[in-house]
N, C-alpha and C positions, 0 to 999 in steps of 0.2 A: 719771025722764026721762033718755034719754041723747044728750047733746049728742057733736058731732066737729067736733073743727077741723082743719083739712087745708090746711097752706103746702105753696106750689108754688113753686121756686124753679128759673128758667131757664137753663140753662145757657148761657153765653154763647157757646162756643166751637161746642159742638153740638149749641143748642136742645132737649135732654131734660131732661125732667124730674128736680127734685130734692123728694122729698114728704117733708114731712114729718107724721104724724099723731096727733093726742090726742081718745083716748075720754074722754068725762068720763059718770060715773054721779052724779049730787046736784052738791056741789060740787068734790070732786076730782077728777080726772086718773088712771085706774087701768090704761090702755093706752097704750102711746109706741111708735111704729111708724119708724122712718127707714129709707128705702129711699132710694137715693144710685145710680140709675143713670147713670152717666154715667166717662167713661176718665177716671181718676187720675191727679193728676200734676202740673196747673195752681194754682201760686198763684194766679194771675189769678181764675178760676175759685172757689177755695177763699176767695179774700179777701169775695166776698159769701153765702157759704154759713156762712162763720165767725162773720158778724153775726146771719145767724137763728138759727143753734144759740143765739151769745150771751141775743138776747132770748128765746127761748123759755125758757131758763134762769132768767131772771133771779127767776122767784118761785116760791120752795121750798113754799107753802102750792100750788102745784097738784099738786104731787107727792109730799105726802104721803103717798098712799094707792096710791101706783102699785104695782102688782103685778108687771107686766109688760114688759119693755124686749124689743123685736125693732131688728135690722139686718137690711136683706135688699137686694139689688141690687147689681152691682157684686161687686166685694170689701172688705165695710167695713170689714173688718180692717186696710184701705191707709191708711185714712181717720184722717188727728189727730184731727179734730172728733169722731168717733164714741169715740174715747178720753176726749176729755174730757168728754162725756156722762155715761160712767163714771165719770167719776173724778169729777165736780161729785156723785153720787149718793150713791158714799162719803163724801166730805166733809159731804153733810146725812145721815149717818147712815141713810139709806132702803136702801138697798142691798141690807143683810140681809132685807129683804122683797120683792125681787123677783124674778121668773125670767128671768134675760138667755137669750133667744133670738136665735141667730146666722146667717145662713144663711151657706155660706162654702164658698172649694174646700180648705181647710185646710194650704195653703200658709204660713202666716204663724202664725209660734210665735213670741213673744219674752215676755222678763222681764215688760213691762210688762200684757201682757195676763194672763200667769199670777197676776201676782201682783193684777190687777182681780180677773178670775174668781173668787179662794178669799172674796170679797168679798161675794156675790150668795148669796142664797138658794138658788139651782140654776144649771146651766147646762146651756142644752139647743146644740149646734152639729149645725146641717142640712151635713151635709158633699157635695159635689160628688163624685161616683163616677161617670166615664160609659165606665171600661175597664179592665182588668188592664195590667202589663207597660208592653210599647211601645205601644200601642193608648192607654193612659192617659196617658204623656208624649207620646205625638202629641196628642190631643183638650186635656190639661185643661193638662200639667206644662208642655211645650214643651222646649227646651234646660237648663232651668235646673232642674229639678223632675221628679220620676220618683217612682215609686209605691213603691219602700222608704224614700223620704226622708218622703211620706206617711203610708206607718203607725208610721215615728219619730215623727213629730207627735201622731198617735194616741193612741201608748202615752203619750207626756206630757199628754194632756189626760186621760186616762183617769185620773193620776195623781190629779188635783184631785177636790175633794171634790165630791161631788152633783150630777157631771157625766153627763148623757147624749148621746149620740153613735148622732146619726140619719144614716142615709146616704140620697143621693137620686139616682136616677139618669136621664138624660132621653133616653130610648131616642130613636136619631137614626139614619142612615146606616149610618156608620161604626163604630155599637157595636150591630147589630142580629143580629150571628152570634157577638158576646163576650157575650150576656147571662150563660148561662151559666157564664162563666166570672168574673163580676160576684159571684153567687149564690154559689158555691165561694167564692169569696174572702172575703164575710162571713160 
């Protein structure tokens, strides 16, 4: 039989949605889904999202047998609470058995993440590609972020162990005569 629980946590500042989801097959927990749409930034905001991570966390027999960790929405790489998701995982020793999948624009590299990741079973990161060049610091980087500082990121995620590096790209407007050049570039 398989059950799903599904919290929905409101955002206060901009009424979207914050989900978060568990598959369970018998009596564990084998899917953990957190999709975190909403702009980054707000304590205000993070202070009651920090207490449903809290409880959901709170009993390590549901997560025994989890397989599986996804982040998707937003950028959940911005996100503490999605850290310490990770990190509560390593500390009950489960870790080593799951595949953390990530969706992300790959903007965000630090110590703390590399050193979760060599943690996990696998890492799978859906990375955001929606242009080469300036076409990609227009659409995804902005002022601060550009496309050879992205495939610096790259080459260090590539570094780690039993990492895959999926690219996704959301053909739109503005990237519908760079596909091409999308293509070349992976």
């Amino acid at each position: 039989m398989i059950k799903e629980l599904k919290i929905i946590v409101k955002c206060p500042s901009t009424n979207e949605d914050i989900v978060f989801k568990l598959k369970q097959h018998s009596n564990n927990y084998d899917w953990f889904l957190i999709d975190t749409r909403l702009a980054s930034g707000s304590s205000e905001i993070w202070g009651d999202i920090g207490d449903a991570v809290k409880n959901i966390l709170e009993k390590k027999q549901y997560f025994e047998n989890l397989e599986f960790l996804k982040f998707a929405g937003g950028e959940p790489l911005m996100e503490d609470q999605n850290y310490q998701i990770m990190e509560q995982f390593i500390e009950w020793d489960i870790a080593k058995n799951i595949v953390l999948d990530i969706n992300t624009n790959g903007t965000i590299l630090n110590e703390r993440l590399l050193n979760i990741a060599k943690n996990f079973k696998q890492l799978k990161l859906h990375i955001s590609l929606e242009g080469t060049g300036q076409l990609y610091q227009y659409i995804r980087g902005g002022d601060n972020f550009t496309i050879e500082q992205l495939e610096q990121n790259i080459l260090e995620f590539n570094k780690l162990p039993n990492t895959q590096i999926i690219y996704t790209v959301t053909v739109q407007i503005y990237n519908i005569y760079d596909i091409v050049n999308i293509w070349e570039w992976y």
